[in-house]
DODO-927068 format. One record per residue: residue in one letter; x, y, z of N, C-alpha, C in turn. Coordinates in pm, whole numbers. Atoms other than C-alpha are relative to their C-alpha. Layout:
# DODO-927068
NODE  code     n_X     n_Y     n_Z    ca_X    ca_Y    ca_Z     c_X     c_Y     c_Z
NODE     A       X       Y       Z       X       Y       Z       X       Y       Z
...
//
This chain:
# DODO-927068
NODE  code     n_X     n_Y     n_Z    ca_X    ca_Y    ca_Z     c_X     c_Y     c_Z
NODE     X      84    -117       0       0       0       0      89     124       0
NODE     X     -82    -139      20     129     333     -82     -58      84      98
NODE     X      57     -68    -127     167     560     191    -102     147     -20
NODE     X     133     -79      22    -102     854     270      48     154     -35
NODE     X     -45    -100      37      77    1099     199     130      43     -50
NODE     X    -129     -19      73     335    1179    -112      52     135     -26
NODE     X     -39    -129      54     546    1449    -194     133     -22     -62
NODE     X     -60      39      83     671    1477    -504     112     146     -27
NODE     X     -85    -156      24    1007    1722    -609     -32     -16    -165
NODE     X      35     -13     185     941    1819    -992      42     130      17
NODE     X    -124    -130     -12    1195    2046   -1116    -132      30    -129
NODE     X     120      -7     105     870    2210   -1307      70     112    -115
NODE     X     -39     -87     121    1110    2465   -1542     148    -157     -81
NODE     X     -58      60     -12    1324    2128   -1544     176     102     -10
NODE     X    -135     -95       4    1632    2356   -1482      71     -12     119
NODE     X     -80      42    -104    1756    2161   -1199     -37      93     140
NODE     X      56     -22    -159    1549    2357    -919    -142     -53       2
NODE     X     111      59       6    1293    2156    -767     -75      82     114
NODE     X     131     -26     -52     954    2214    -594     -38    -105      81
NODE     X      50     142     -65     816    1984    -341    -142      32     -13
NODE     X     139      30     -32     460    1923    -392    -121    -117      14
NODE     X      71     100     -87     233    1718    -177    -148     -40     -48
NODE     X     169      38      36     -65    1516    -196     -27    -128      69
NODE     X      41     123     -90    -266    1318      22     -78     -37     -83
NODE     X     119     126      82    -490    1014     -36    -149      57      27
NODE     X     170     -54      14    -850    1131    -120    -107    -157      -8
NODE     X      75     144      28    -994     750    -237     128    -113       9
NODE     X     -72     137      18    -886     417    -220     -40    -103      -6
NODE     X     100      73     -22   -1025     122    -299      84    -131     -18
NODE     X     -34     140      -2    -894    -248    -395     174       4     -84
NODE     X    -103       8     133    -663    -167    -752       1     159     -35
NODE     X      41    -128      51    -743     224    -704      60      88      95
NODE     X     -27     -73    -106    -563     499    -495      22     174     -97
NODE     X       5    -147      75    -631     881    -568      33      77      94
NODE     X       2    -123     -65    -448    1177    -429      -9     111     -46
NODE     X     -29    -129      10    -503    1549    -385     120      40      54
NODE     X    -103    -117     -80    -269    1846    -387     -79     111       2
NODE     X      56    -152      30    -286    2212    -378    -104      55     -55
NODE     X     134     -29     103    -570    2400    -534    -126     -54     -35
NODE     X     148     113      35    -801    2094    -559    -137      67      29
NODE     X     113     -75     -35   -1172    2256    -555    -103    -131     -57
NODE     X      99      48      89   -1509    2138    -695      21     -50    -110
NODE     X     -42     -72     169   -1407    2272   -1012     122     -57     -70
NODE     X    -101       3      28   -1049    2238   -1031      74    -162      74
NODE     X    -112     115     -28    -816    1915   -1011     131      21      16
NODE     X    -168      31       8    -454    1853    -906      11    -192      65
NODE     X      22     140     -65    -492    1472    -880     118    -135     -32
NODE     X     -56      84      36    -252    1178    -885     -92    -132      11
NODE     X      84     132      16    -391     813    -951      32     -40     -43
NODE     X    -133     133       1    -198     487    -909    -143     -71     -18
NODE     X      87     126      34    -391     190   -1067      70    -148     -23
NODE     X    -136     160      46    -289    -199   -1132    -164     -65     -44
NODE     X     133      94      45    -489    -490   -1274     124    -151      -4
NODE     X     -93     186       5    -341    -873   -1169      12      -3    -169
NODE     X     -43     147      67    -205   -1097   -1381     -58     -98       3
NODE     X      89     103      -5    -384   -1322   -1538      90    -103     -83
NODE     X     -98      84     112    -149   -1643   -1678     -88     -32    -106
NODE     X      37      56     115    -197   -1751   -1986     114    -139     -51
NODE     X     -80      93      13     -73   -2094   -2157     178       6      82
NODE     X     -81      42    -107     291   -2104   -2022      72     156      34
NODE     X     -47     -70      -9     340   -1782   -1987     -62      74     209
NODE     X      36     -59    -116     284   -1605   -1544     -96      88     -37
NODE     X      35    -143      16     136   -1303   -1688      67     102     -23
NODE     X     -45    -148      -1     145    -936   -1740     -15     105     113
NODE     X      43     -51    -118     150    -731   -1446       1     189     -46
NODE     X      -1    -170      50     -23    -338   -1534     -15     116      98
NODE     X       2    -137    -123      42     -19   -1337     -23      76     -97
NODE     X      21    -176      21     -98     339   -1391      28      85      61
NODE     X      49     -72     -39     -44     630   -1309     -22      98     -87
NODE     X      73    -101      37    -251     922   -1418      43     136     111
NODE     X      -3    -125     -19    -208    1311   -1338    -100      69     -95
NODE     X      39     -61      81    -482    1540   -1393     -14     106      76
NODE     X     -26    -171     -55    -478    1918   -1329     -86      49    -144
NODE     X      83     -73      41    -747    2157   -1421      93     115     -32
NODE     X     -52    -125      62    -651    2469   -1649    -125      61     -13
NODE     X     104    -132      90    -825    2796   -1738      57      37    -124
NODE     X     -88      -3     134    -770    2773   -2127    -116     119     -78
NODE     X     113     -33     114    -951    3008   -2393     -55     -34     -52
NODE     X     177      76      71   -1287    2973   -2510       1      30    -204
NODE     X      25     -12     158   -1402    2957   -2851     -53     130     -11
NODE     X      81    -131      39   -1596    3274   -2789     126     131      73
NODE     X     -98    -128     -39   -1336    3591   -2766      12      51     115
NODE     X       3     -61    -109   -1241    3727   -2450    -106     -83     121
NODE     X      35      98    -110   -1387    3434   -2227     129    -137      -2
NODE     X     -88     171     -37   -1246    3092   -2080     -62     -99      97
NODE     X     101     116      -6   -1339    2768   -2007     114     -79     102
NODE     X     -84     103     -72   -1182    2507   -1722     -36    -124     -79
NODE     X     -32     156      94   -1046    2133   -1942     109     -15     143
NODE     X    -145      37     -21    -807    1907   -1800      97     -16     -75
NODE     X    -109       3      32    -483    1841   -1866      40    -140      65
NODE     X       0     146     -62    -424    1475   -1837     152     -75     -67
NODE     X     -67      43      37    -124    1268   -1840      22    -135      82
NODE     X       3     129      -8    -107     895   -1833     135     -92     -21
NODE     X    -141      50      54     192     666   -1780     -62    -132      72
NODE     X      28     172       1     167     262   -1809      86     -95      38
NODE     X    -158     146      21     403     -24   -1724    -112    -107     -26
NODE     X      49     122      54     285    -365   -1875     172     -89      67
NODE     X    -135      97     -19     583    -620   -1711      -4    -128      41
NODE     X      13     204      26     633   -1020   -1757      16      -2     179
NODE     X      -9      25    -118     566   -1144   -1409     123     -79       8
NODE     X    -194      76     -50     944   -1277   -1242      73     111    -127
NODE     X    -103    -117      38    1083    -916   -1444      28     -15     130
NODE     X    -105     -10    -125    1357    -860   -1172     -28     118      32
NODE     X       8     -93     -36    1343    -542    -971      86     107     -96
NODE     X     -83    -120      31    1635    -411   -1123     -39      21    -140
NODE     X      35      -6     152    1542    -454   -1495    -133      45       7
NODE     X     102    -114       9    1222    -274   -1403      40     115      26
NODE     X     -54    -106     -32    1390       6   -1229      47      65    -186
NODE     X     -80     -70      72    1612      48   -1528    -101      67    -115
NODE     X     122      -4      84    1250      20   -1771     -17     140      62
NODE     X      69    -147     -49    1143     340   -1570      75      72     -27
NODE     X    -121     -57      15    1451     485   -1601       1     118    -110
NODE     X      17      -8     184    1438     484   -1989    -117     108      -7
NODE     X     127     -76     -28    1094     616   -1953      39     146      62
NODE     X     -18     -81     -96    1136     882   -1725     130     108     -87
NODE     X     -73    -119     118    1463    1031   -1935     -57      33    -111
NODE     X      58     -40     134    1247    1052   -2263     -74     100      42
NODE     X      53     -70     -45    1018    1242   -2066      80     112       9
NODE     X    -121     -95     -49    1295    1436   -1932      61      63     -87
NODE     X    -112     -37     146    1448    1531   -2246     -94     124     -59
NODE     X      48    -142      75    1313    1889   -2368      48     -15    -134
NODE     X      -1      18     113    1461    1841   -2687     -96    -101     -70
NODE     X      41      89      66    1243    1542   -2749    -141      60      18
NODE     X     139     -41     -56     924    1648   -2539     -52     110     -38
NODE     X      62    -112      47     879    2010   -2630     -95      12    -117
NODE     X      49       8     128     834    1960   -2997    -102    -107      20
NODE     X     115     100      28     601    1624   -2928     -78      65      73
NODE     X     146     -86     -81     385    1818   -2637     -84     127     -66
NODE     X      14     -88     101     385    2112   -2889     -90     -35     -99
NODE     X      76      74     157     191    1890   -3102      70      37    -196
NODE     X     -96      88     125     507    1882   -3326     -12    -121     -68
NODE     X      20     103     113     557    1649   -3627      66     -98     161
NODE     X     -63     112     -84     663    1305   -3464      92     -79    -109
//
């Protein structure tokens, strides 16, 4: 079980100064854990949300074992109609799929990988930009 309260550093200009920001557990249920941070309202989201779904074997294979997590944070973006604005989220979804008996460390390193592509402004800007791919 993940504990009740995380706090995450995110260097948010990624320029090597970080931010600590927190978030407790709001829900939780079997394969489901949702926290708030800051700002959270009615209206507005700052939410993290860790998910999984067993492993189910198949012929000779253990399974696949799937984690989520999700981030969604409410924006005030411009409306279609001039000089108004509208609250959307802003959602971002990250997956692991991994062969049950992967080793700790050869997952670690899987995140790793992950986690620098992310990390990489040269790569990310232009794809979040809704740059060519």
């Amino acid at each position: 079980m993940l504990q009740n309260t995380i706090t995450l550093s995110v260097d948010q200009a990624n320029n090597g100064t970080l931010v600590n920001e927190e978030y407790r557990r709001y829900t939780e249920s079997t394969d489901k854990s949702v926290y708030i941070g800051a700002g959270t309202t009615s209206l507005k989201k700052n939410h993290l949300a860790f998910g999984r779904i067993a492993a189910k074997p198949s012929a000779s294979s253990l399974g696949i074992e799937k984690r989520q997590l999700k981030i969604t944070e409410t924006e005030t973006v411009d409306s279609r109609t001039v000089g108004e604005s509208v609250l959307a989220d802003a959602i971002g979804t990250v997956s692991f799929n991994f062969p049950v008996g992967m080793s700790s460390a050869r997952r670690k390193a899987f995140r790793q990988r992950l986690i620098a592509a992310l990390d990489d402004d040269s790569i990310m800007d232009n794809f979040c930009d809704l740059g060519e791919i």
